[in-house]
C-alpha positions as CSV (number, residue, x, y, z in Angstrom):
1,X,11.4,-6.5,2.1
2,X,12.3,-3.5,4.0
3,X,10.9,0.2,2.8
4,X,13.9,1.3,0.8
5,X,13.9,-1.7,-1.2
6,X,10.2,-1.4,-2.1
7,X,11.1,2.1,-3.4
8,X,13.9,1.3,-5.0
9,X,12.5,-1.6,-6.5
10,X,9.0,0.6,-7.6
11,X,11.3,3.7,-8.9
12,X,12.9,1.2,-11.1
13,X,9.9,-0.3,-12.3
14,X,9.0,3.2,-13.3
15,X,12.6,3.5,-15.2
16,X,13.2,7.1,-13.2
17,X,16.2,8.0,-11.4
18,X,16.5,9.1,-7.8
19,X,16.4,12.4,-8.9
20,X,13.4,12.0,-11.3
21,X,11.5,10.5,-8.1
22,X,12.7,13.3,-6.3
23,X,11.7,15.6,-8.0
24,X,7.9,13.7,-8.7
25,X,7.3,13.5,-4.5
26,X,8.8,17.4,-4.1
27,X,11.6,16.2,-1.8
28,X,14.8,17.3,-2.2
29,X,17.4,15.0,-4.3
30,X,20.2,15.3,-1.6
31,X,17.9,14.2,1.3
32,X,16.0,11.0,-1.0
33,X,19.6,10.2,-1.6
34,X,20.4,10.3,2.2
35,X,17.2,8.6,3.2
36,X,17.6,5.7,0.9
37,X,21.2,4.9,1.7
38,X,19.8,4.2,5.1
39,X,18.3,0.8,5.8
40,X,16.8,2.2,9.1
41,X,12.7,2.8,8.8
42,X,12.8,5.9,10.7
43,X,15.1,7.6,8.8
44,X,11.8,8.8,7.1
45,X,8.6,10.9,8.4
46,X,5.5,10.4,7.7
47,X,5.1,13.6,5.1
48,X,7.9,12.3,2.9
49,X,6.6,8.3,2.9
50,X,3.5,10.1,2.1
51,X,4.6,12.2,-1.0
52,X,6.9,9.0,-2.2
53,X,4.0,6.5,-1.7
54,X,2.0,8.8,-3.9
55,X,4.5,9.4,-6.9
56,X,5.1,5.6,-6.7
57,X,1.3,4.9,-6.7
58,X,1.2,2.9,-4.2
59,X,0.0,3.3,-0.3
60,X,1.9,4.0,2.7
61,X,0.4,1.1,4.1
62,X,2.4,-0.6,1.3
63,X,5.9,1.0,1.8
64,X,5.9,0.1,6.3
65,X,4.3,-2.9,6.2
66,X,6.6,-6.1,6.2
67,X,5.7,-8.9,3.9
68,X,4.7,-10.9,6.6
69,X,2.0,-8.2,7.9
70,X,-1.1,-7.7,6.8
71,X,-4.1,-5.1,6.2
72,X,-6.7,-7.8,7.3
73,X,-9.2,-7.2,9.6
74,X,-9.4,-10.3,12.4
75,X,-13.7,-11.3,12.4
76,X,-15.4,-13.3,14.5
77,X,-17.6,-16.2,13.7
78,X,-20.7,-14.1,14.4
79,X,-18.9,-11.1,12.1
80,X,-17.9,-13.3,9.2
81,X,-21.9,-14.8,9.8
82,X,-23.8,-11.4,9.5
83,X,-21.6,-10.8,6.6
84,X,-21.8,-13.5,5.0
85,X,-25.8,-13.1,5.4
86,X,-26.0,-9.3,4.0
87,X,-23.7,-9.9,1.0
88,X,-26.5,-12.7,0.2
89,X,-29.2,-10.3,0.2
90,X,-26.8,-8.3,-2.0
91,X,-26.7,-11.1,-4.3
92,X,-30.3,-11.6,-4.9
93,X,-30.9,-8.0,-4.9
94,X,-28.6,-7.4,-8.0
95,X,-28.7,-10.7,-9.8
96,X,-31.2,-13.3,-10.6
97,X,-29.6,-16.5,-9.6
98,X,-30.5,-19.6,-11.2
99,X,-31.9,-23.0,-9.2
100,X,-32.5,-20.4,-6.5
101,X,-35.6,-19.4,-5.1
């Protein structure tokens, strides 16, 4: 799903116009119209994707990213181990766990 479709799709969700969203992210009806008639990504800057991610609440992050993308941080075996070992401690510290001693 490309970025104008998420918007679309979230301003719908919302049941506002294009001008009500327009008028939410501060962005000028004529120019939403004209960005979102385009299918092209960089017909919008960063301070606009900004302002609509925010009326939409939802992140930028959200808007660029294609499904198939992801926020996900790559770990390593060693990573996912120290993590693995300090959300333990986190455990015990904050619950007592039954069986386990």
């Amino acid at each position: 799903m490309n970025i104008t479709t998420k918007i679309h799709d979230l301003r719908k969700q919302k049941g506002w116009s294009v001008a009500k969203l327009a008028r939410e992210c501060g962005v000028p009806t004529v120019s939403l119209r004209a960005m979102l008639s385009r299918d092209n990504p960089n017909s919008y800057n960063v301070k606009t994707l900004s302002r609509l991610a925010k009326a939409l609440g939802v992140s930028v992050s959200y808007l660029t990213l294609d499904d198939e993308e992801t926020l996900k941080t790559k770990l390593t075996p060693i990573q996912k181990k120290e993590l693995m070992a300090q959300f333990d401690v986190l455990l015990h510290n904050y619950f007592d766990i039954e069986g386990d001693k």
